[in-house]
C-alpha positions as CSV (number, residue, x, y, z in Angstrom):
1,X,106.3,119.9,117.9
2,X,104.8,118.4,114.7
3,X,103.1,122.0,114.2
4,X,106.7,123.8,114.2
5,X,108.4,120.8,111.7
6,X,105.6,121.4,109.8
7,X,105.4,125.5,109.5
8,X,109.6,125.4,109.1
9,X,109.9,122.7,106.3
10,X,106.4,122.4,104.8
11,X,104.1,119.4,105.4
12,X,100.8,117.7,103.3
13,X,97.5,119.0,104.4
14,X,94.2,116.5,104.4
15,X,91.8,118.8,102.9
16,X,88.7,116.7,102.4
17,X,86.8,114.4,104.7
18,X,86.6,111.0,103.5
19,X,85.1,110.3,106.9
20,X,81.9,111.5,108.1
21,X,79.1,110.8,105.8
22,X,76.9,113.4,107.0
23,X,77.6,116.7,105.9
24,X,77.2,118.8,108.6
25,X,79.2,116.3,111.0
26,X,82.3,117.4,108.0
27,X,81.5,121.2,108.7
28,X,81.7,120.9,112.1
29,X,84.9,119.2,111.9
30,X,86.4,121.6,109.8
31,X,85.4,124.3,112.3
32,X,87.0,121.9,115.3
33,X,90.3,121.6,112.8
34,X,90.3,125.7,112.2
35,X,90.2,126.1,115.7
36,X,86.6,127.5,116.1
37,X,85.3,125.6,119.0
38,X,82.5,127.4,119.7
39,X,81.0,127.6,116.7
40,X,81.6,123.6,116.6
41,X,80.1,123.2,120.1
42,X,77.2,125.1,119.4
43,X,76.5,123.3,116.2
44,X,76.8,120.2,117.9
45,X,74.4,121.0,120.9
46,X,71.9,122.7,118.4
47,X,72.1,119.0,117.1
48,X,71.5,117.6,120.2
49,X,75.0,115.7,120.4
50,X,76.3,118.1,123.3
51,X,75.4,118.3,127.1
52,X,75.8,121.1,129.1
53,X,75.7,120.5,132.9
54,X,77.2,123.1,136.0
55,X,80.0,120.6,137.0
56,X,81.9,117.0,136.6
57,X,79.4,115.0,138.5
58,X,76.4,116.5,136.9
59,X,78.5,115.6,133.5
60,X,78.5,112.2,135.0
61,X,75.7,111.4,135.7
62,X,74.2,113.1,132.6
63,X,76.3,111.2,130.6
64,X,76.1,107.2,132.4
65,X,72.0,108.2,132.0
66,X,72.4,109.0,128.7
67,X,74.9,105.9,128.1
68,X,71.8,103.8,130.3
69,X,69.2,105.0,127.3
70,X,70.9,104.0,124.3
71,X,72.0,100.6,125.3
72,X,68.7,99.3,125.5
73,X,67.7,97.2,122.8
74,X,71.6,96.0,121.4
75,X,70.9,93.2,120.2
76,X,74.2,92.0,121.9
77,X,77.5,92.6,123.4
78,X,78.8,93.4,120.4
79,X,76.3,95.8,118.1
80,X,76.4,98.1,122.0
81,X,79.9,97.8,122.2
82,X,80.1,99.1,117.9
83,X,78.0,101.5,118.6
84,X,78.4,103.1,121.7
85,X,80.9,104.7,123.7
86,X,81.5,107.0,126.8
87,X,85.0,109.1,126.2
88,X,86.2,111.7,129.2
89,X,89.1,114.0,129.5
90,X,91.1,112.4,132.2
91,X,92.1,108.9,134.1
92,X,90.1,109.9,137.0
93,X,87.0,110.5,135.0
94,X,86.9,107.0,133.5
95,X,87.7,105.7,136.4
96,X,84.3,107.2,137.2
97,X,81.8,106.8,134.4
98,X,83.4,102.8,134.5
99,X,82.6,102.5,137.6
100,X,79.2,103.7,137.6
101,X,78.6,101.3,134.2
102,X,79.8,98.4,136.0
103,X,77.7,99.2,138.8
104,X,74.8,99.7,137.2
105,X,75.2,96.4,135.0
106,X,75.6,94.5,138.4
107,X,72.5,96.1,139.6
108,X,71.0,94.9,137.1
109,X,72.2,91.2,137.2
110,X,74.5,91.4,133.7
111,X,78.0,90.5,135.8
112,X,78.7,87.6,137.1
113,X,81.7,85.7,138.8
114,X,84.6,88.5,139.2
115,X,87.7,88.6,140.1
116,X,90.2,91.4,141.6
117,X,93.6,92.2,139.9
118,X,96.5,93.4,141.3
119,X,98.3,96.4,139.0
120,X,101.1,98.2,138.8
121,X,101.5,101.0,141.7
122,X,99.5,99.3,143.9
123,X,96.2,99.9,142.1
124,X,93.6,97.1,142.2
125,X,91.0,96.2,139.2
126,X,87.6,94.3,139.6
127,X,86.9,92.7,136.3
128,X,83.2,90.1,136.3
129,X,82.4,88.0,133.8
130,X,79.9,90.0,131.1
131,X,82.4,93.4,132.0
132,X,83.1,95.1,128.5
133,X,87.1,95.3,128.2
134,X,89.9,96.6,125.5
135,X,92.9,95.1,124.8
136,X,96.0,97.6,125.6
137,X,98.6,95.1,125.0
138,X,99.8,93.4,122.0
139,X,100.3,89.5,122.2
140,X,101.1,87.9,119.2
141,X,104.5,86.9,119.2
142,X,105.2,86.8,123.0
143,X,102.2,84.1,123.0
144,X,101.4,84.7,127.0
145,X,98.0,84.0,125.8
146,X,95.9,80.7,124.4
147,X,93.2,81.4,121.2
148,X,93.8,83.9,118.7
149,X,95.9,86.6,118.5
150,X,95.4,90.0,120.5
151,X,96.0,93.3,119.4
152,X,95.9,96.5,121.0
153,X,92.6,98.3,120.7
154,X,90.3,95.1,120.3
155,X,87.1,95.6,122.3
156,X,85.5,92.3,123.8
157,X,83.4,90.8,126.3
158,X,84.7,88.6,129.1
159,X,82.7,85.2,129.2
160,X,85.0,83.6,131.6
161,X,87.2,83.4,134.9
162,X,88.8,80.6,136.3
163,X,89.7,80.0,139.9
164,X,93.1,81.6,139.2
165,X,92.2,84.2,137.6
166,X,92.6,83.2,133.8
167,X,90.2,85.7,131.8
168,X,88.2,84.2,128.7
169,X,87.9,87.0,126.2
170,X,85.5,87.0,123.1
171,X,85.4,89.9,120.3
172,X,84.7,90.3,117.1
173,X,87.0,90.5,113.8
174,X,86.0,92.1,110.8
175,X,87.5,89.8,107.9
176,X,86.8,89.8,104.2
177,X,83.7,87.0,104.8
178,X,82.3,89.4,107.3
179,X,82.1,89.5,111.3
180,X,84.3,86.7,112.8
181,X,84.3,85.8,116.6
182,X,87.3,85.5,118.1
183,X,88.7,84.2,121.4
184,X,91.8,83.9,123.8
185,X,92.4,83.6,127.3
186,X,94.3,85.7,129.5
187,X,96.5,84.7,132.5
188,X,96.4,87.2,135.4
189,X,100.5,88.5,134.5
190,X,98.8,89.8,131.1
């Protein structure tokens, strides 16, 4: 709907990319932006940046390896979780790739206590202590929480859970003195 407000009355165009610093990441967003997909996919897999496999679970996989190889050597929660990240296309494919992360982290001894969570529609969620998480919910005037305020989006590490279910959460903050480390904890309603 934004495209047929915007072809009826007129709207501002962002012409230049402020955002990529390399050059040809800029080119192949303006080719993504233009609608030429293919040119932008093949410029990215000529790059290296693209994976093609014959279906989902081969995507998978590819991808959790690939996710596997370039944690290795972060020098902490935080740097992997700045630096790295797995996207997919629908619920059911997160679902996935997170579950294959958390798996292989507890394979691997990197989780520890957990705790299951009832949701809404009758869906469960296992969260362990070490598990990556992001904040979805706002909490800053509602104050359901203890520590510092939480935002939507914030990315942190779980470094606690009490018999009850209370979840200790840690990120960071970027402030004007640098990298600050933040921390709240969650009761199981939040």
């Amino acid at each position: 709907s934004f495209g047929y407000v915007a072809a009826t009355i007129g709207a501002h165009e962002l012409t230049e990319n402020r955002r990529q610093r390399d050059e040809d990441e800029r080119a192949i967003l303006t080719a993504v932006r233009e609608g030429r997909y293919a040119q932008a996919l093949g410029q990215w897999a000529g790059k290296g940046s693209v994976v093609i496999t014959a279906d989902a679970d081969s995507a998978a996989v590819a991808m959790t390896a690939e996710w596997m190889r370039q944690r290795q050597g972060a020098p902490d929660a935080f740097a992997e979780m700045r630096g790295l990240l797995m996207l997919a296309a629908t619920n059911e494919s997160v679902d996935r790739l997170n579950g294959a992360a958390h798996a292989i982290r507890g394979a691997q001894g990197e989780l520890g206590r957990s705790h299951t969570y009832d949701l809404a529609m009758g869906e469960r969620l296992e969260v362990a202590v070490g598990d990556f998480v992001m904040i979805r919910r706002n909490d800053r005037a509602e104050r359901r929480h203890s520590g510092d305020d939480i935002l939507n989006g914030y990315r942190g590490e779980v470094t606690g859970i009490d018999k009850r279910g209370n979840l200790s959460v840690r990120w960071e903050s970027e402030t004007a003195d640098g990298r600050q480390l933040r921390t709240a904890t969650l009761p199981p309603a939040y």
